[in-house]
C-alpha positions as CSV (number, residue, x, y, z in Angstrom):
1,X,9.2,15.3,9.2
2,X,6.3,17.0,7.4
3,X,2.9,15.9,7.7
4,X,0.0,15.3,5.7
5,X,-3.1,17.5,6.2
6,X,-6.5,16.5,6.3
7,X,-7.0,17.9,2.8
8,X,-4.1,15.4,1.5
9,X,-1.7,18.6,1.3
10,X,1.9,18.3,2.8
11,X,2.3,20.5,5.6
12,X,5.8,22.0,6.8
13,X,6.1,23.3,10.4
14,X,2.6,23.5,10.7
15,X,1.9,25.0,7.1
16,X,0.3,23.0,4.7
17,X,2.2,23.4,1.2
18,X,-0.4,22.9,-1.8
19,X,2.8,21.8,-4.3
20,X,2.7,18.9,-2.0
21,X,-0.5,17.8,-2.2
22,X,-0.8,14.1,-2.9
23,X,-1.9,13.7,-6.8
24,X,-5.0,13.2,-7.4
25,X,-6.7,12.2,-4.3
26,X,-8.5,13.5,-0.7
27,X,-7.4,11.2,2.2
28,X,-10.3,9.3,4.1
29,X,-10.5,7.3,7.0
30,X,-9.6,4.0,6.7
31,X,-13.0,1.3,7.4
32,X,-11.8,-2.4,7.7
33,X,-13.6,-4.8,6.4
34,X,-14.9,-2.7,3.1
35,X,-14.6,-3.5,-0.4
36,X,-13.2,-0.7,-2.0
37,X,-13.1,-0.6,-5.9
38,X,-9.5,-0.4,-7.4
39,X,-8.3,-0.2,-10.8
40,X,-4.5,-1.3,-10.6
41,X,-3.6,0.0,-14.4
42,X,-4.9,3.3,-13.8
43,X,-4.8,3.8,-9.2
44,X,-1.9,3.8,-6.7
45,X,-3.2,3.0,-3.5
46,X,-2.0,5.9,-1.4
47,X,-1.9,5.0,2.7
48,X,-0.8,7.5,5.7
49,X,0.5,5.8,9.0
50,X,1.9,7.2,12.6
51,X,2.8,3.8,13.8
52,X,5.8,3.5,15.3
53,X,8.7,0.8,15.0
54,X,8.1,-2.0,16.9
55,X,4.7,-1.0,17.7
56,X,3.4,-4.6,15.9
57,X,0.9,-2.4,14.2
58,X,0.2,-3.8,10.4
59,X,-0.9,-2.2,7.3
60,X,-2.7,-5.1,5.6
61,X,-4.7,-4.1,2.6
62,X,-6.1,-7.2,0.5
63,X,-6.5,-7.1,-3.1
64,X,-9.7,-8.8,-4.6
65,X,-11.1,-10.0,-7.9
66,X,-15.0,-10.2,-8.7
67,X,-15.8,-14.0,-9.8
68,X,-19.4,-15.2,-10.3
69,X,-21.1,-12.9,-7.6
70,X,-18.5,-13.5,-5.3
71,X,-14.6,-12.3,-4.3
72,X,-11.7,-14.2,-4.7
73,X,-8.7,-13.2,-2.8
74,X,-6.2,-11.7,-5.5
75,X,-3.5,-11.5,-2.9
76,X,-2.3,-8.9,-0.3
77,X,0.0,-6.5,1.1
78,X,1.2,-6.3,4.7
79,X,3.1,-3.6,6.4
80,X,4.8,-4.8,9.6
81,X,6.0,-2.3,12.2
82,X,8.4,-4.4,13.8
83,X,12.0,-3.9,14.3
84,X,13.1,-3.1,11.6
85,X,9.5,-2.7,9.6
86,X,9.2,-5.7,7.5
87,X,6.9,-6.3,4.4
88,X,4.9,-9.4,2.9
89,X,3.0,-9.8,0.0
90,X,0.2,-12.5,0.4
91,X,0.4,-15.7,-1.8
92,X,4.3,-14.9,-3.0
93,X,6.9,-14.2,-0.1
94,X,7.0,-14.5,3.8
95,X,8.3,-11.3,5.9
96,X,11.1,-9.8,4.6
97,X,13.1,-6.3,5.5
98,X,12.7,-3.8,2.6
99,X,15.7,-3.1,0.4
100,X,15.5,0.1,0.2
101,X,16.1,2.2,3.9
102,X,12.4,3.2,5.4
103,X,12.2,7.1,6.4
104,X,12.9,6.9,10.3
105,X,9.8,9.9,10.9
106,X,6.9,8.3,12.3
107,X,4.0,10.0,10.2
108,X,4.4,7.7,7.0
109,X,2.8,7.8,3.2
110,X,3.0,4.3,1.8
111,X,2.2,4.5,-1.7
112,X,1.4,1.1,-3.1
113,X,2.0,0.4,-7.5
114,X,0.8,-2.8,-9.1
115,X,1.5,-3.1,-13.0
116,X,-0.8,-5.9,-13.9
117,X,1.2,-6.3,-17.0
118,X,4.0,-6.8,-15.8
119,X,3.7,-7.8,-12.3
120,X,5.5,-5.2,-11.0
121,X,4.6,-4.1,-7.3
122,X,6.3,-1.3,-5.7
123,X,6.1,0.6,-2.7
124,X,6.9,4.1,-1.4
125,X,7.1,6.1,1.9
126,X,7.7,9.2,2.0
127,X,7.7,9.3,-1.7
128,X,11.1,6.9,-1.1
129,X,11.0,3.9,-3.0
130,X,11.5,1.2,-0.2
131,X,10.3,-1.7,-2.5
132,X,10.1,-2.5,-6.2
133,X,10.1,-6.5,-7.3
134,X,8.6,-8.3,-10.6
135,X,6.4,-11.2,-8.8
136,X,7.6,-14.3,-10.7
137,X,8.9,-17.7,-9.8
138,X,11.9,-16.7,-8.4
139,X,10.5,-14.2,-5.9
140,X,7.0,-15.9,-4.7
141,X,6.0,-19.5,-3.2
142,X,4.7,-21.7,-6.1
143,X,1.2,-20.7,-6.0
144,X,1.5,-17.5,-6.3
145,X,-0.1,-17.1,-9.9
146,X,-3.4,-18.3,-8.9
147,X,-3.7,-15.2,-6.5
148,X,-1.9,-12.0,-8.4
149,X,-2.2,-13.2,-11.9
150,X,-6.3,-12.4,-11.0
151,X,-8.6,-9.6,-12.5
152,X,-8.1,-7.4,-9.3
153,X,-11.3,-5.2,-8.9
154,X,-11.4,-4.0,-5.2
155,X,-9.1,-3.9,-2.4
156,X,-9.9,-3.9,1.5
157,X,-8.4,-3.1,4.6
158,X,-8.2,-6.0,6.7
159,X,-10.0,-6.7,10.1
160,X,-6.3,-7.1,11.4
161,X,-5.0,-3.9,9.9
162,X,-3.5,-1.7,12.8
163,X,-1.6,0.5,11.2
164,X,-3.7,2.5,8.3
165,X,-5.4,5.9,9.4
166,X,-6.5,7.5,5.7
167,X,-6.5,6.0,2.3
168,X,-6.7,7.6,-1.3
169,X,-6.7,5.9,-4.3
170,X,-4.1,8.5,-6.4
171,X,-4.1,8.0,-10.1
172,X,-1.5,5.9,-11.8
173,X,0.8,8.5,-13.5
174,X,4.3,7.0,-13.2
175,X,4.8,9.6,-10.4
176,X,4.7,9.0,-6.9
């Protein structure tokens, strides 16, 4: 499996490859508890992992709106290294096994897409698309609206995130 270098570049057997270099974006290390200003029409959130499966470790990255002074939770993303790793997004569906087959290496990029306009999330590891659902009634509890259908502003990485070492907030080119 190839890593990620400190510099965000790709690195193969040791080398780091500039071609690979995430888009866009220097890794840093993840701080919990942070708001963190996100623009979902225009940022992916880009997260590197080395969690193993069935570690428990999470990847659990809220999502935020600014309301009157205050934050209003806009719903989240979790990450679940269990056996096999599981997802949920906050507000809309319980734990569920991805769809798509997760990359068996242990050095992971998660790359998280929201389209606001159409309420599209997707995610990615390894550049793989493991996820990619329209959030509407069919797919999310009944509440769901009054969580992703928010202004989202700023995300943060939970107190209970386990899982996420760096972070970089890649610009939103229809690439991954």
């Amino acid at each position: 499996c190839n890593e990620i270098a400190g510099n965000g570049e790709e690195k193969k057997n040791g080398t780091a490859s500039s071609s690979s270099k995430i888009p866009d974006c220097e890794l840093k290390p993840v701080e919990r508890i942070v708001k963190i200003p996100w623009n979902p029409d225009t940022q992916n959130i880009t997260v590197t992992t080395d969690s193993t499966v069935g570690s428990n470790d999470k990847v659990w990255v809220y999502l935020y709106e600014y309301n009157n002074g205050g934050y209003d939770n806009a719903g989240y993303v979790i990450i679940y290294f269990r056996t096999p790793i599981l997802y949920a997004l906050g507000s809309c569906t319980s734990y569920n096994s991805f769809p798509g087959t997760v990359p068996a290496a242990t050095h992971k990029t998660w790359t998280i897409t929201y389209n606001t306009t159409d309420q599209r999330l997707a995610i990615y590891c390894n550049k793989l698309e493991v996820l990619n659902v329209v959030l509407d009634d069919s797919v999310c509890q009944s509440n769901w609206k009054d969580y992703w259908e928010k202004e989202t502003t700023q995300i943060q990485f939970y107190s209970s995130d386990t899982a996420s070492d760096s972070y970089c907030l890649s610009s939103n080119t229809g690439t991954v």
